[in-house]
Each structure stands twice: as C-alpha cells, then as structure tokens.
PyMOL commands that place a pseudoatom at each C-alpha (Angstrom):
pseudoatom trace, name=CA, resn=UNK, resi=1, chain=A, elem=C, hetatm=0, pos=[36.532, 115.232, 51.351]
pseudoatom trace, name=CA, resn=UNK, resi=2, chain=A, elem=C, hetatm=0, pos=[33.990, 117.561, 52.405]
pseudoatom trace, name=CA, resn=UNK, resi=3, chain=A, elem=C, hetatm=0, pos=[30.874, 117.414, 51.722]
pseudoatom trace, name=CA, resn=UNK, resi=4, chain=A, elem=C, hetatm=0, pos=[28.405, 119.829, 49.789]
pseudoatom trace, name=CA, resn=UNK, resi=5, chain=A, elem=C, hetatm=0, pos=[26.483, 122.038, 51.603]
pseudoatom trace, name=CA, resn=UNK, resi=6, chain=A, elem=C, hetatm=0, pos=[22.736, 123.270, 50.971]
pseudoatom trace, name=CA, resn=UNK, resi=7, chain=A, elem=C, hetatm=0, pos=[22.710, 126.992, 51.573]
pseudoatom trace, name=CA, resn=UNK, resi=8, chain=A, elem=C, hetatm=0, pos=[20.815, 128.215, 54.318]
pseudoatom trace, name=CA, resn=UNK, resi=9, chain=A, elem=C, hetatm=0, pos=[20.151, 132.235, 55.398]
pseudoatom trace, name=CA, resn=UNK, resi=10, chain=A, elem=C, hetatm=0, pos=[19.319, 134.189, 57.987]
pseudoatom trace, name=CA, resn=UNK, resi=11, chain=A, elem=C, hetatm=0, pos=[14.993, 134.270, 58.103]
pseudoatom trace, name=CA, resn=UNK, resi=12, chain=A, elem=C, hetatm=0, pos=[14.776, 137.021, 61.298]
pseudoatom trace, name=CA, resn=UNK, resi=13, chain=A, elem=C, hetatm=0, pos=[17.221, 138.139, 63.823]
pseudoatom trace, name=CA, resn=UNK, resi=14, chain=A, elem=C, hetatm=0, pos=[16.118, 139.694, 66.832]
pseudoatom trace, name=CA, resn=UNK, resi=15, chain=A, elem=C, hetatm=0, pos=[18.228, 141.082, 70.691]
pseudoatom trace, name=CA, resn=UNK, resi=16, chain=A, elem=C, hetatm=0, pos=[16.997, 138.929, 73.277]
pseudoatom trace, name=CA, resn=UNK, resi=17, chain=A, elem=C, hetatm=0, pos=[18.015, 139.556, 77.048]
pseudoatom trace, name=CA, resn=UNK, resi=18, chain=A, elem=C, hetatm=0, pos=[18.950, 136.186, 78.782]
pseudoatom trace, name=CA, resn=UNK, resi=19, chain=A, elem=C, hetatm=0, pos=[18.451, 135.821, 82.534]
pseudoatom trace, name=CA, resn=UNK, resi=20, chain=A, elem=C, hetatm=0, pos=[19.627, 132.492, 84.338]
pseudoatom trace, name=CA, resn=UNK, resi=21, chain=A, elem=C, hetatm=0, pos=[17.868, 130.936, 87.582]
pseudoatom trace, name=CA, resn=UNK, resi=22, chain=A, elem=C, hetatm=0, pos=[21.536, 131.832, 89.433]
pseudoatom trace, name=CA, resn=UNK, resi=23, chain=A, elem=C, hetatm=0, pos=[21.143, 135.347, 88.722]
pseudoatom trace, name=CA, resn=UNK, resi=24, chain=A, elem=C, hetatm=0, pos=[23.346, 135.634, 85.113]
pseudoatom trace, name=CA, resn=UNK, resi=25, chain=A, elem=C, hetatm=0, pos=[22.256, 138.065, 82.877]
pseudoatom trace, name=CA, resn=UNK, resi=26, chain=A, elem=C, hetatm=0, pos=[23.661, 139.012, 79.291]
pseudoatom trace, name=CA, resn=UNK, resi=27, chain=A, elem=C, hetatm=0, pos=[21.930, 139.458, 75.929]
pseudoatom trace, name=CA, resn=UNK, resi=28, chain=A, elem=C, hetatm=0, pos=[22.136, 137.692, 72.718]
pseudoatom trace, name=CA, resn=UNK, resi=29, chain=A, elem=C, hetatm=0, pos=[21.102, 138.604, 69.188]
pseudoatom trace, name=CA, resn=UNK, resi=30, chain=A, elem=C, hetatm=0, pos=[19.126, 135.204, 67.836]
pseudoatom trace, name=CA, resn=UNK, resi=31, chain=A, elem=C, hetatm=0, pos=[18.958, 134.045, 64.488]
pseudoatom trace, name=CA, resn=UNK, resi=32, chain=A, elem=C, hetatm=0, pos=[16.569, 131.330, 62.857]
pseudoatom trace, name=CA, resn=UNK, resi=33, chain=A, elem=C, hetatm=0, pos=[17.157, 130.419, 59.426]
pseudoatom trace, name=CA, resn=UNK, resi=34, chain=A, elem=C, hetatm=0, pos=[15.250, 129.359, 55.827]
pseudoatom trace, name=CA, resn=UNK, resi=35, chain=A, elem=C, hetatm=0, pos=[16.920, 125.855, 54.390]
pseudoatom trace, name=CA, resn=UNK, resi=36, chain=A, elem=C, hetatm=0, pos=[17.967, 124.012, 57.374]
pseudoatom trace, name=CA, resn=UNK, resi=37, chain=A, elem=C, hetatm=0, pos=[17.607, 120.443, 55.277]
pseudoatom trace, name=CA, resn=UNK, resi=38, chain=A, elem=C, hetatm=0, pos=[15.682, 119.384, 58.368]
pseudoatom trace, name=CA, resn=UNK, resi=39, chain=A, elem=C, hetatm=0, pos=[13.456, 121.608, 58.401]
pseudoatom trace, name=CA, resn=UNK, resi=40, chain=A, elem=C, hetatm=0, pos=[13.225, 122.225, 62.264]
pseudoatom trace, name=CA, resn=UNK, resi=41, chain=A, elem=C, hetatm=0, pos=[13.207, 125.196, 63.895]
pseudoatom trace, name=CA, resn=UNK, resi=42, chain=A, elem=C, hetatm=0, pos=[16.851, 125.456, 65.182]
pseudoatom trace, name=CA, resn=UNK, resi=43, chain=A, elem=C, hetatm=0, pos=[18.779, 129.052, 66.190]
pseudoatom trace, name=CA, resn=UNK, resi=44, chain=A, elem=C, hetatm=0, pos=[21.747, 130.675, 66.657]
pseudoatom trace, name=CA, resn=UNK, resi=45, chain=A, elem=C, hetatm=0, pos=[22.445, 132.665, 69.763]
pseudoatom trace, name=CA, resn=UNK, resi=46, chain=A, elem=C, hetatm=0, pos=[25.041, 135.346, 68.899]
pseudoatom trace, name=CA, resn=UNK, resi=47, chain=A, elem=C, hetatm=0, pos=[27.105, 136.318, 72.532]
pseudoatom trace, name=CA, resn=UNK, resi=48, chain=A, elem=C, hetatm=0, pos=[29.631, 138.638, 73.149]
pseudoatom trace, name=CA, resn=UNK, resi=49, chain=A, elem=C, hetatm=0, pos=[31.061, 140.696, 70.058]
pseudoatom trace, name=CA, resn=UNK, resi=50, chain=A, elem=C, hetatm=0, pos=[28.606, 138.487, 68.312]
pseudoatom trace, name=CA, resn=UNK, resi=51, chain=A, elem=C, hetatm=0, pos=[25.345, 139.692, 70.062]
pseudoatom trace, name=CA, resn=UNK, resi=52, chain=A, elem=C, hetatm=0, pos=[25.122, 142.745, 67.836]
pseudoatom trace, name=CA, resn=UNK, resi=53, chain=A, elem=C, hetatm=0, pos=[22.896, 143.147, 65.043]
pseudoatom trace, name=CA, resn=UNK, resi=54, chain=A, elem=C, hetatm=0, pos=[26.195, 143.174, 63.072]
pseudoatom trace, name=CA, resn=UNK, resi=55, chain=A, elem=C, hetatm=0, pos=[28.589, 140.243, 62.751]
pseudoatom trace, name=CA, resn=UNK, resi=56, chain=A, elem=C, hetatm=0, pos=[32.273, 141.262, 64.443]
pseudoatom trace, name=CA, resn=UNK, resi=57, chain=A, elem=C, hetatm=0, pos=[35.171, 140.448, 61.891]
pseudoatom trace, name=CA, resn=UNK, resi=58, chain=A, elem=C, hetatm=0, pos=[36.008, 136.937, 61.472]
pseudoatom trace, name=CA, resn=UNK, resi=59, chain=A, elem=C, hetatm=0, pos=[39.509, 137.991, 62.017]
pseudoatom trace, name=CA, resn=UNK, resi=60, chain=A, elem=C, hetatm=0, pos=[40.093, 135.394, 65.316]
pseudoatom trace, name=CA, resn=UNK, resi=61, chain=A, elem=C, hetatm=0, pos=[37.377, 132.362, 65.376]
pseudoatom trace, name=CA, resn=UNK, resi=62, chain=A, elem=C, hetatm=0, pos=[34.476, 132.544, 67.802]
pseudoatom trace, name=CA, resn=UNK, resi=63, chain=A, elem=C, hetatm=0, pos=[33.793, 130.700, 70.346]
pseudoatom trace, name=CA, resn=UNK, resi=64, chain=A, elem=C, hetatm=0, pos=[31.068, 128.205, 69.542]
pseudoatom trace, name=CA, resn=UNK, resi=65, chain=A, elem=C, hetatm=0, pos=[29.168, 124.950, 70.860]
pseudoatom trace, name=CA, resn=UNK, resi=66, chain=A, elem=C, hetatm=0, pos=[26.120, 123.490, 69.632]
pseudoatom trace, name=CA, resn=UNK, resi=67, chain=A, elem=C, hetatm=0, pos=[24.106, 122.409, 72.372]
pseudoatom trace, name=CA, resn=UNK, resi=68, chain=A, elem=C, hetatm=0, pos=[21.480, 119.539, 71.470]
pseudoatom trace, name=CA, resn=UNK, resi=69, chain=A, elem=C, hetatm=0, pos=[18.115, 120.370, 73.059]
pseudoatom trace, name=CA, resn=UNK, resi=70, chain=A, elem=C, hetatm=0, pos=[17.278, 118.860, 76.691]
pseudoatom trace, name=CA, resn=UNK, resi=71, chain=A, elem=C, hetatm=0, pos=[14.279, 119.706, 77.532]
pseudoatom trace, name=CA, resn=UNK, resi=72, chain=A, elem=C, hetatm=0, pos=[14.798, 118.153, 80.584]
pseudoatom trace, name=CA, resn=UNK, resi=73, chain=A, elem=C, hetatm=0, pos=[18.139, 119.012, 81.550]
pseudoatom trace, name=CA, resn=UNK, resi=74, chain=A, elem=C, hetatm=0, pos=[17.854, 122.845, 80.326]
pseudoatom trace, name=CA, resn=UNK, resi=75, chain=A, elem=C, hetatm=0, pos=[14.468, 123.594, 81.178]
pseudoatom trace, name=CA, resn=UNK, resi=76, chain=A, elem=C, hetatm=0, pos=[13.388, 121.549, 84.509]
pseudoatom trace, name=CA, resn=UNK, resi=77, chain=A, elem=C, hetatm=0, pos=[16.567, 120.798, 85.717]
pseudoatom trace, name=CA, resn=UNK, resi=78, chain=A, elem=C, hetatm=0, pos=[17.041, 117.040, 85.776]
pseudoatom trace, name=CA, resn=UNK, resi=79, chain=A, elem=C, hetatm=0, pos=[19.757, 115.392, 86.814]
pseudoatom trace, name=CA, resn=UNK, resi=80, chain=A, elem=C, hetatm=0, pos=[20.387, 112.497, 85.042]
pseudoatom trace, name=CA, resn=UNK, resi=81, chain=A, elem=C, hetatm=0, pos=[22.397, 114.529, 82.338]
pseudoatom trace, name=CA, resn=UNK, resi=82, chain=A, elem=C, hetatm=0, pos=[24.592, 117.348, 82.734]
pseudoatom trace, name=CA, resn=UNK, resi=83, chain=A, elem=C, hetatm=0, pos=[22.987, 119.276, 79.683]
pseudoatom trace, name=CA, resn=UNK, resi=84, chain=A, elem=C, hetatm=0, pos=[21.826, 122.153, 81.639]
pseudoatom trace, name=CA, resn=UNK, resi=85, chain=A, elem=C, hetatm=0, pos=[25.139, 123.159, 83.336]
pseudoatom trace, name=CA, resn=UNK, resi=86, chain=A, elem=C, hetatm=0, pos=[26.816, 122.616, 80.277]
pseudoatom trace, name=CA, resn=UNK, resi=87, chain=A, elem=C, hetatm=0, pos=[24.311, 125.105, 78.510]
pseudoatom trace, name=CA, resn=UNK, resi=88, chain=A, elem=C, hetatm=0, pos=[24.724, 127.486, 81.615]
pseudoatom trace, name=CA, resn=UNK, resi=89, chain=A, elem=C, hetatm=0, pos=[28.492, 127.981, 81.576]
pseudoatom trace, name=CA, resn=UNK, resi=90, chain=A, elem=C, hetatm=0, pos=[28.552, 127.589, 77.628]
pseudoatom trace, name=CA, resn=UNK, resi=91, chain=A, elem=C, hetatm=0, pos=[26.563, 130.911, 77.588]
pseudoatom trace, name=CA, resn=UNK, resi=92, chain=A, elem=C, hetatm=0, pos=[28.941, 132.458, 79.796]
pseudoatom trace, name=CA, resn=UNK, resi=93, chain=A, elem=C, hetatm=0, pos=[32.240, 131.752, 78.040]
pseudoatom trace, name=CA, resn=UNK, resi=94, chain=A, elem=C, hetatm=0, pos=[30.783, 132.206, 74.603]
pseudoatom trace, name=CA, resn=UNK, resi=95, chain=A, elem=C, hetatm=0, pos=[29.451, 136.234, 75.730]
pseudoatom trace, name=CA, resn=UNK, resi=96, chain=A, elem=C, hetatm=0, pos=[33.523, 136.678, 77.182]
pseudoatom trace, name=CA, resn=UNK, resi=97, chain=A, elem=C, hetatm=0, pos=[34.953, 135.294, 74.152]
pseudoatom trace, name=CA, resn=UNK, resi=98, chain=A, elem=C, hetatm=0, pos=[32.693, 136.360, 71.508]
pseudoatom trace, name=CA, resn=UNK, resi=99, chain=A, elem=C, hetatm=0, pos=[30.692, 133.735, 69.679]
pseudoatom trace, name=CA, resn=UNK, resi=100, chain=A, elem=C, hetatm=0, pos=[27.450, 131.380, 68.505]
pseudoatom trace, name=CA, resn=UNK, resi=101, chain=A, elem=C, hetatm=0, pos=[26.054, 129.294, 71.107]
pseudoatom trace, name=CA, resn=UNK, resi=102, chain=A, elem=C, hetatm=0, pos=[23.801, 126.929, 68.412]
pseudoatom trace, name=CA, resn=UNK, resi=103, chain=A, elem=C, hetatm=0, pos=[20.538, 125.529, 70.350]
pseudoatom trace, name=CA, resn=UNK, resi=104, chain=A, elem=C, hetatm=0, pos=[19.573, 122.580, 68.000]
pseudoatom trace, name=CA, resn=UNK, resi=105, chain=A, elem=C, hetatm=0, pos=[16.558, 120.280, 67.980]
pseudoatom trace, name=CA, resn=UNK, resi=106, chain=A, elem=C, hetatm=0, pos=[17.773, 117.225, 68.702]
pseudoatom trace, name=CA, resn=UNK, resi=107, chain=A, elem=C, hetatm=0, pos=[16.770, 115.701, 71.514]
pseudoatom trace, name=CA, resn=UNK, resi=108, chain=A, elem=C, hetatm=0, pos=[17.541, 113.108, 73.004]
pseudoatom trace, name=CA, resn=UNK, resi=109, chain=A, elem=C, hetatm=0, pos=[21.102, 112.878, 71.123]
pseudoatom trace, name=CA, resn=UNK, resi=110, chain=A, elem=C, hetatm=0, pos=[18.125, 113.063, 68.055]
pseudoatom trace, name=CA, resn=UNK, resi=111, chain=A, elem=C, hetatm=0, pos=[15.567, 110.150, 69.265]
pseudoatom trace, name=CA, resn=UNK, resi=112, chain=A, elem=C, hetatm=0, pos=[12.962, 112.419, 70.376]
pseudoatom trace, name=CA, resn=UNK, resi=113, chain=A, elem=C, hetatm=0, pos=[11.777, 113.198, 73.817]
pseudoatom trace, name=CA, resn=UNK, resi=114, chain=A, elem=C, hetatm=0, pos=[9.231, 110.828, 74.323]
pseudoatom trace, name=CA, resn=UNK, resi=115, chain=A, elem=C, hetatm=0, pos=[11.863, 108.381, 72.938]
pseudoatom trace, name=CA, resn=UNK, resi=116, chain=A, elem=C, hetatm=0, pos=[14.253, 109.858, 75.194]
pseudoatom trace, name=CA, resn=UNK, resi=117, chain=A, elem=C, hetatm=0, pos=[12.218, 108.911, 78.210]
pseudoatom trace, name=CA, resn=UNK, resi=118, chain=A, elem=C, hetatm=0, pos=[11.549, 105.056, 77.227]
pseudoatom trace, name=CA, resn=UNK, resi=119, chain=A, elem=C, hetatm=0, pos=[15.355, 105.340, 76.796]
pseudoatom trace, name=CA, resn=UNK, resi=120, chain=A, elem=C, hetatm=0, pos=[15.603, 106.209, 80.657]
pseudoatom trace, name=CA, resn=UNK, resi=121, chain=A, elem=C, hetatm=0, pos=[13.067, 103.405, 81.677]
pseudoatom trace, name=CA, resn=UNK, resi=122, chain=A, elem=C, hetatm=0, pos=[15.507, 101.448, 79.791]
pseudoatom trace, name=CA, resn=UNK, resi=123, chain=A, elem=C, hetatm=0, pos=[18.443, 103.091, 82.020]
pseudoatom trace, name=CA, resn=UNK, resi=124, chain=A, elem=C, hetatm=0, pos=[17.057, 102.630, 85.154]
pseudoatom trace, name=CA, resn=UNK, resi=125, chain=A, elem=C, hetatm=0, pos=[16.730, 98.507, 84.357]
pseudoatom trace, name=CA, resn=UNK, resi=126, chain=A, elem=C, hetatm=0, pos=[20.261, 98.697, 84.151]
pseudoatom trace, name=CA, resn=UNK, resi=127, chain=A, elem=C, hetatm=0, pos=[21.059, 100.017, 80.518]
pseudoatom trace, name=CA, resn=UNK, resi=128, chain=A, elem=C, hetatm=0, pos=[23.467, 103.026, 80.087]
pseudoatom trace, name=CA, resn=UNK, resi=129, chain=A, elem=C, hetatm=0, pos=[22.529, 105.685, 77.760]
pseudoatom trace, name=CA, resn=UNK, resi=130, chain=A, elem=C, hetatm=0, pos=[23.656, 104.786, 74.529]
pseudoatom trace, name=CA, resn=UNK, resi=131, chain=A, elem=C, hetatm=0, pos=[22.596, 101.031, 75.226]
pseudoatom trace, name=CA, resn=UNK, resi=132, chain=A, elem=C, hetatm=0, pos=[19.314, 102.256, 75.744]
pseudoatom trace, name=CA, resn=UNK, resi=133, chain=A, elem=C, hetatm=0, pos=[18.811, 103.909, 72.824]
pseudoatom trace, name=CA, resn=UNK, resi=134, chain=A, elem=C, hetatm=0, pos=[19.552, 100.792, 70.739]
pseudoatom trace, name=CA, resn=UNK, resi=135, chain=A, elem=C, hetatm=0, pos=[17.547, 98.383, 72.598]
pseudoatom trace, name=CA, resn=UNK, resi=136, chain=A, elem=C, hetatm=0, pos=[14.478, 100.977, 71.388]
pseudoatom trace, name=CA, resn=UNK, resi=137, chain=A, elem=C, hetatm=0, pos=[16.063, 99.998, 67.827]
pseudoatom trace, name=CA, resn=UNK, resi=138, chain=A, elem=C, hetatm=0, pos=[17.524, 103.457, 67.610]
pseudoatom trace, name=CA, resn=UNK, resi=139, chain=A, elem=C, hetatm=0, pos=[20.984, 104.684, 67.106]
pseudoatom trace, name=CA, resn=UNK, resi=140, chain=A, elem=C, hetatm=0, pos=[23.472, 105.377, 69.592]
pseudoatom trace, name=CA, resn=UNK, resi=141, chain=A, elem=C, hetatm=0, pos=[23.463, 108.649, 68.856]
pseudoatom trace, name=CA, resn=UNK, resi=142, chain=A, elem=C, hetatm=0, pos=[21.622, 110.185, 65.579]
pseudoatom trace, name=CA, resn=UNK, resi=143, chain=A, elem=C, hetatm=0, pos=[22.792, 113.378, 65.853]
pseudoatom trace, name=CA, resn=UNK, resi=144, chain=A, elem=C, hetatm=0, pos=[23.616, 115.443, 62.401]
pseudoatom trace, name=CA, resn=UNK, resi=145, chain=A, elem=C, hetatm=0, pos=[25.348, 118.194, 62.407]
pseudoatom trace, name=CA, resn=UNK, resi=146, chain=A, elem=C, hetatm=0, pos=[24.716, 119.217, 59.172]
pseudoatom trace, name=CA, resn=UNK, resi=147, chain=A, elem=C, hetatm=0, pos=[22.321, 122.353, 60.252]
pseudoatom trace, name=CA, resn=UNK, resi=148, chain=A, elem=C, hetatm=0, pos=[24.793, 123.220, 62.942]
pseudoatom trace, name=CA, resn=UNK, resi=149, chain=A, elem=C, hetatm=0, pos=[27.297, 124.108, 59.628]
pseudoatom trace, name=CA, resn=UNK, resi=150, chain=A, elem=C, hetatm=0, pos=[24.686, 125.507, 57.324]
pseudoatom trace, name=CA, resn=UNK, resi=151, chain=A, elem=C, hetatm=0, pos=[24.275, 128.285, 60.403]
pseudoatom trace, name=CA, resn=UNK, resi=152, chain=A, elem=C, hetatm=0, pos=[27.449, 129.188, 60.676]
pseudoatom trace, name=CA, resn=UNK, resi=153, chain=A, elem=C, hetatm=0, pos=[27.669, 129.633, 56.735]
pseudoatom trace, name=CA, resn=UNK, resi=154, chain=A, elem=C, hetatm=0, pos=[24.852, 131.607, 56.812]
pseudoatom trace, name=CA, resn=UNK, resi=155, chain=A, elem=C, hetatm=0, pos=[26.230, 133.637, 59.634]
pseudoatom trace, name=CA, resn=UNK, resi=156, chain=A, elem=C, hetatm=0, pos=[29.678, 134.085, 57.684]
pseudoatom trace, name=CA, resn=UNK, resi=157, chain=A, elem=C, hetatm=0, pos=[31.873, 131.756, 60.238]
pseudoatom trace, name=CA, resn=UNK, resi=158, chain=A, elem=C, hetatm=0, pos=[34.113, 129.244, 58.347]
pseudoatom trace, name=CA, resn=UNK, resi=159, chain=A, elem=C, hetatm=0, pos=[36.703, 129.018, 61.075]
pseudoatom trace, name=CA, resn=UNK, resi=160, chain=A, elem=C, hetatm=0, pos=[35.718, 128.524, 65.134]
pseudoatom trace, name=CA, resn=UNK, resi=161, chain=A, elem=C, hetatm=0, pos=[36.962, 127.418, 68.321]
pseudoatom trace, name=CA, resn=UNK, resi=162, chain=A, elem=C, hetatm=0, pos=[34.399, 124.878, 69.349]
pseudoatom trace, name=CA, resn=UNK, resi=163, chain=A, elem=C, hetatm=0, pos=[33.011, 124.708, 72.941]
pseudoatom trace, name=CA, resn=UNK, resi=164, chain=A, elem=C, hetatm=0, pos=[32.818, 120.722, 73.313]
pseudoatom trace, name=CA, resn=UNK, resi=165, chain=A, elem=C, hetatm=0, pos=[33.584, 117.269, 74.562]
pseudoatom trace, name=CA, resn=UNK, resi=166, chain=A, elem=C, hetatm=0, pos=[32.581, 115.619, 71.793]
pseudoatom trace, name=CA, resn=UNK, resi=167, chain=A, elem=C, hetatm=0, pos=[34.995, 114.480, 68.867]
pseudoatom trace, name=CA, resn=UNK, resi=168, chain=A, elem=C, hetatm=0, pos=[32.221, 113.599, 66.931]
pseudoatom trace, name=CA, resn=UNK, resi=169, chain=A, elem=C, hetatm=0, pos=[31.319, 117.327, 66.405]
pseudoatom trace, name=CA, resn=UNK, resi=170, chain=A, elem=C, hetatm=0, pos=[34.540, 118.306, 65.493]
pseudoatom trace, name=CA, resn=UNK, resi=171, chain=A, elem=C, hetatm=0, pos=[34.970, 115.562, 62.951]
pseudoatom trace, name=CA, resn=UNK, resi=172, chain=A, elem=C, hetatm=0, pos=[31.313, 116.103, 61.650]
pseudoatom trace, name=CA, resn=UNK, resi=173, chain=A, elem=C, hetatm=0, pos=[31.950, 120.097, 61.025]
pseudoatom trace, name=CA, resn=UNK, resi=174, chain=A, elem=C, hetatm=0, pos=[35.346, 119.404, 59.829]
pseudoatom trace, name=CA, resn=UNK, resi=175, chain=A, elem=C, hetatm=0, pos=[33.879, 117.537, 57.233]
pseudoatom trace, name=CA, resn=UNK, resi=176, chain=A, elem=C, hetatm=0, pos=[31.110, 120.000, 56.765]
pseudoatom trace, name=CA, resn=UNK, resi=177, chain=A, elem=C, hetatm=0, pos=[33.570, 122.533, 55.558]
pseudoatom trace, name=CA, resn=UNK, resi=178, chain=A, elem=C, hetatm=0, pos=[34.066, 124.123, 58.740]
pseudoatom trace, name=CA, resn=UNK, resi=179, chain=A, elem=C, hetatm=0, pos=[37.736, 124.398, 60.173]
pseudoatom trace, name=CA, resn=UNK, resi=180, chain=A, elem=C, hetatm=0, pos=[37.525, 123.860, 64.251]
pseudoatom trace, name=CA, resn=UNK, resi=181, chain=A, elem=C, hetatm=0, pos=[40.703, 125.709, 64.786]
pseudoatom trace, name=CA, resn=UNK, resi=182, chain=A, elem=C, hetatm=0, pos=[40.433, 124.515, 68.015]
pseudoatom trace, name=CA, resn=UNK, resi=183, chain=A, elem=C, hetatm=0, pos=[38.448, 122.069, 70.412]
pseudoatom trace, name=CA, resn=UNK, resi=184, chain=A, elem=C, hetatm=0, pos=[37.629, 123.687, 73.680]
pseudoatom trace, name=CA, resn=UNK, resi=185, chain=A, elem=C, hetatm=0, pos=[37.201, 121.391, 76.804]
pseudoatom trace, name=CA, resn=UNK, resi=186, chain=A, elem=C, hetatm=0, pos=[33.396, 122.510, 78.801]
pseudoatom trace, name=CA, resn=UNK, resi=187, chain=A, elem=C, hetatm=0, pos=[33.789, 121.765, 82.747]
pseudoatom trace, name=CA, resn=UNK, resi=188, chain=A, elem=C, hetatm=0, pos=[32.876, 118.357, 84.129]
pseudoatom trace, name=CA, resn=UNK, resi=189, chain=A, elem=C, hetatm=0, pos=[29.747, 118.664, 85.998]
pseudoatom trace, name=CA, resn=UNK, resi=190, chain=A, elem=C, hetatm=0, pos=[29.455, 115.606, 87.679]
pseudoatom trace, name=CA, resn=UNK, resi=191, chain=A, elem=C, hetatm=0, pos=[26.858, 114.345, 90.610]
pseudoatom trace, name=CA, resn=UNK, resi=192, chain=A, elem=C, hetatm=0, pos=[25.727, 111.292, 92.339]
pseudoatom trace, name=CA, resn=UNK, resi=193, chain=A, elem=C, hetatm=0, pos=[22.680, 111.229, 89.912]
pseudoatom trace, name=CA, resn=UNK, resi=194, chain=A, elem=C, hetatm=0, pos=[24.521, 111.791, 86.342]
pseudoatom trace, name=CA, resn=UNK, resi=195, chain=A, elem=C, hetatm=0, pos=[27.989, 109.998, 87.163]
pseudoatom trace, name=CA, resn=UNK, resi=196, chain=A, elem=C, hetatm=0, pos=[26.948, 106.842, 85.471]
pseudoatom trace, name=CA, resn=UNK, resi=197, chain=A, elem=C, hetatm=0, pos=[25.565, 108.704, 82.690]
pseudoatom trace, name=CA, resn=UNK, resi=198, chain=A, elem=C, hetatm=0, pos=[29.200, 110.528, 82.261]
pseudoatom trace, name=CA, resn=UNK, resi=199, chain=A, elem=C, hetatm=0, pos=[31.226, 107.505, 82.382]
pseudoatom trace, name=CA, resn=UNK, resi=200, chain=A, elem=C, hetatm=0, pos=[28.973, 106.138, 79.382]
pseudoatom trace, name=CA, resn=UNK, resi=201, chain=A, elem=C, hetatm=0, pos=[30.104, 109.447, 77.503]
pseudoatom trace, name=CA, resn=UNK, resi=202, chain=A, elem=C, hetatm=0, pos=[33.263, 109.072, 78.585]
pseudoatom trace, name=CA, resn=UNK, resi=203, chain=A, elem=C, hetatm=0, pos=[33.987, 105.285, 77.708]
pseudoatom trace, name=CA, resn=UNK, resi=204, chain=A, elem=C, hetatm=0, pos=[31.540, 104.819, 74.832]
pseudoatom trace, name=CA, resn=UNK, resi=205, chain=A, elem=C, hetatm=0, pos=[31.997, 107.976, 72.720]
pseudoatom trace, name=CA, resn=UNK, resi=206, chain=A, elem=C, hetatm=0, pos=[35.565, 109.170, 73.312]
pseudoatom trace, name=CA, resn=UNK, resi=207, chain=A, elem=C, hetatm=0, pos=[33.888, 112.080, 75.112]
pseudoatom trace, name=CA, resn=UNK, resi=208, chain=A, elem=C, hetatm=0, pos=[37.144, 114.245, 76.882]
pseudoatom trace, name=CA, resn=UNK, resi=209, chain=A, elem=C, hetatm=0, pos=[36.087, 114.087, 80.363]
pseudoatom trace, name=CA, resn=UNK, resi=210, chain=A, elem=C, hetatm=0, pos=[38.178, 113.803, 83.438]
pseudoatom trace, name=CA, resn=UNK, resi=211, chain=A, elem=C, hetatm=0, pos=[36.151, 111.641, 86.015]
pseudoatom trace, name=CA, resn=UNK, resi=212, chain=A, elem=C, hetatm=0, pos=[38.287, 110.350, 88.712]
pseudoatom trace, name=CA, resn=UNK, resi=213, chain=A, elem=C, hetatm=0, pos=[36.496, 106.425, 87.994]
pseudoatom trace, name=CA, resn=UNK, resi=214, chain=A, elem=C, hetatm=0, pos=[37.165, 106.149, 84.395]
pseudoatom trace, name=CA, resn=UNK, resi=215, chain=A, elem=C, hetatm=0, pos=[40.011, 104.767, 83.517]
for i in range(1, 215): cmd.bond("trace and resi %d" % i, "trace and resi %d" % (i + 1))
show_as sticks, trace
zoom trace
C-alpha cells in the first residue's frame, strides 16, 4: 500500500552551469523546495529536456537517481567510495536522456559526516561499511527516501526510469507512490582503494554490481 505523502513545492528555481574537474560542461535548472518533512535543504537538478525553466511532457519517464551527499567522495575526491564517479557519469546520462539528478542530504547513507568518519576508523580496524555503522549504534543504512518522492511530486514526475544500484530505492519510491518504470544499472567504478567497500554493497545490500570477486 502506498503511503501518504506530505506535499512539498517548488521554493526557487534557478539555471546553473555545471563544469566537472575532467572538463564536462552542461547546465541544469535547480530546484529547492518548502515541506521536505526533514526539513533539510535538499535539490533537484533538472538535465537535459529537464534543464529548462519549463518541465518537458511527462510523456516517456526521465531519467533520475538520487545521489546521497558525499562530501568526501563528490567534493575532495576520496577513494574509499565510489560516490563521486557515480555522481559524475549520473550527470552525464541524466542531461542525454532528459531527467532529475536529486542531490540529497544524507550523508553518510544518513549518519552524518562526522559519524561517517568514526564509521571509517571503524573500517580501517577491519569493519566493512555497513558493520561500521552499527558498531557506532547506528543503522546500516538510515536513508529515507521520502523527500526524494515529495520532489518529484512537486516537480510533476509520477513515473521515472531510475539511475541506480540500489533495490532499496526502487522499493522505497515504489511505495512512495512513484512508479520506477524501470531500474537503470550506473557503471562499476571499482579501485584498489574502494573494492572492499563495493563488495560490502554488493553482498550486504543486494546492490547490482558486477565485481569479478563476488560471488
């Protein structure tokens, strides 16, 4: 059954130009919103047919991921996670296809960032990442994607393609009222420093990755 949503709308929307360190350059139209039940400061990067300061007809799905904050990962780089990449070549295929990338505030899959780094201490004793978490009597992963939904109402999209490993999101939006017409698969961005890290996603959370170690 799905669950009742809180209605949230559009607060500002403004054309930003995006430039990437690797030289990739497009523009989006952001959105933040009033009633996100959180009350954080989450927004909606519109790409493609999307980046307009008109929606395109809903008459195929967009494209969409939401991407949980890494301030790490996205801003500086790290390596430990793959968040960055994944952010990278989600803006990409979301301005070909048409779509909402959703950056949400949630870091840390939604410990907190200065959580998120006891969490690695935690990892680097020998802990993967979700074990981590709940040795620092947090959850595996608090993530709620409850904003991600009230966005996409506000911006008019009941139906999308969604840009993501993750079942979780699918099932969560699903039952948020939002039909994932499809579940798109983002590349495997794999190194020495984030394989362990991947094959937690990958064994602990049903995440769809292809990793030649995991079983």
């Amino acid at each position: 059954m799905d669950e009742a949503l809180p209605t949230a709308t559009v607060r500002t929307q403004v054309t930003v130009p995006l430039r990437f360190p690797d030289g990739y350059v497009t523009a989006a139209r952001v959105y933040s919103f009033h009633g996100l039940v959180d009350g954080r400061e989450h927004l909606a990067f519109g790409l493609g047919d999307r980046a307009g300061d008109s929606a395109a007809p809903d008459a195929s799905p967009p494209l969409v991921r939401p991407h949980s904050e890494c301030l790490t990962g996205d801003v500086f780089g790290s390596q430990r996670c793959d968040c960055g990449p994944q952010l990278r070549e989600a803006v990409e295929r979301i301005a070909e296809a048409g779509g909402y990338l959703l950056y949400l505030r949630q870091e840390g899959r939604g410990i907190g960032l200065y959580a998120k780094l006891d969490a690695y201490a935690l990892q680097d004793g020998g802990l993967d990442t979700y074990e981590a978490n709940v040795a620092l009597g947090r959850g595996a992963d608090e993530r709620d994607y409850t904003v991600a939904a009230q966005m996409l109402a506000a911006l008019g999209v009941t139906r999308v393609d969604l840009l993501s490993n993750n079942p979780d999101k699918a099932a969560q939006l699903d039952r948020l009222g939002v039909t994932v017409v499809d579940r798109v698969p983002t590349g495997v961005h794999l190194s020495p420093a984030n394989a362990s890290y991947l094959a937690a996603k990958a064994t602990r959370a049903d995440h769809a990755l292809d990793l030649p170690f995991v079983p």
